[in-house]
N, C-alpha and C positions, 0 to 999 in steps of 0.2 A: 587416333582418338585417345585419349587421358580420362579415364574414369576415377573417378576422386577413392580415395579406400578408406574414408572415415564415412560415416553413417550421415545421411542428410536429416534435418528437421524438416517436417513439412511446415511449410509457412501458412501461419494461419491468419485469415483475414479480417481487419481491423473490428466491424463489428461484428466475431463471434466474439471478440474479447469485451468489446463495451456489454454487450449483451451478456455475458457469464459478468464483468462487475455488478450490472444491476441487479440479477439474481441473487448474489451474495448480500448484496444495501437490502433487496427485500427480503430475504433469509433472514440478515439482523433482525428485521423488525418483524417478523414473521415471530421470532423467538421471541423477544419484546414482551410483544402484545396479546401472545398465547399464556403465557404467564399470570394475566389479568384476567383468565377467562375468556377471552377473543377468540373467534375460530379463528385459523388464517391459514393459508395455503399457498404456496407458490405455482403458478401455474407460468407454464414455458409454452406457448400456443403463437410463434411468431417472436415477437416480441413479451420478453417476460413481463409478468405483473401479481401481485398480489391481491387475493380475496380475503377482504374481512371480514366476517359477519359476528353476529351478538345470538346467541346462542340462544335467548328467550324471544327475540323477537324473529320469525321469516321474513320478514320485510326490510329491517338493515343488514343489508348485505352492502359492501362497494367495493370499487378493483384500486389499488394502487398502483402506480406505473411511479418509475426512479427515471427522470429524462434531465436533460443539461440545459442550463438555466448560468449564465455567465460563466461563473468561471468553475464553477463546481455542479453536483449534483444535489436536485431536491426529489423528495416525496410528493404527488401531485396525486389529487383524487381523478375520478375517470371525470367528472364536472370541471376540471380546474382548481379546487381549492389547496391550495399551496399545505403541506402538514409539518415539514422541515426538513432541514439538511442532512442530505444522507451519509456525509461524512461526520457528521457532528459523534465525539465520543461517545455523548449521553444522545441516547436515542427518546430520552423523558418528552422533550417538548412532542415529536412525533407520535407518540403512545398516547399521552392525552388529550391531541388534537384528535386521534384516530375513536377512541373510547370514548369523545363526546359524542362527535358526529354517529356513531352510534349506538347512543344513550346507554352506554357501560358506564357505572360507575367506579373508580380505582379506590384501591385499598392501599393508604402510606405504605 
């Protein structure tokens, strides 16, 4: 029997890796939106997702989840509302769909 004498990589399975990209698309936007005054959090519970709540109100809180949608990744509220592309360089349009939805107002 032949045992190889360089070091093997364990192989890792396809979705830990989609699962650590979504963490990171919601880590962006974690940072993003924290910046505006957003609470946000990443939370790894299964499938990762994002909490974002508005710090003056208890009541707007929502999860975001980063799931594939053609051919790329989008932002998606825990309801379905699409917020934008998780690849998009500028993470703008997603911050201020997320900071409406709960009644943050942004600072230019």
């Amino acid at each position: 029997m032949v045992h190889p004498t360089h070091p093997t990589r364990p192989v890792t399975p396809a979705a830990i890796l989609t699962q650590s990209l979504q963490r990171k698309r919601l880590a962006r936007l974690a940072e993003a939106v924290s910046s505006h005054g957003i609470w946000a959090r990443v939370i790894d519970d299964g499938r990762p997702f994002l909490r974002v709540s508005n710090p003056q109100s208890e009541f707007a809180v929502e999860d975001i989840t980063c799931e594939r949608r053609g051919q790329g990744y989008v932002f998606v509220t825990s309801f379905g509302m699409y917020l934008g592309d998780c690849d998009d360089r500028s993470l703008r349009p997603s911050v201020e769909r997320t900071a409406r939805l709960l009644g943050v107002e942004l600072s230019n």
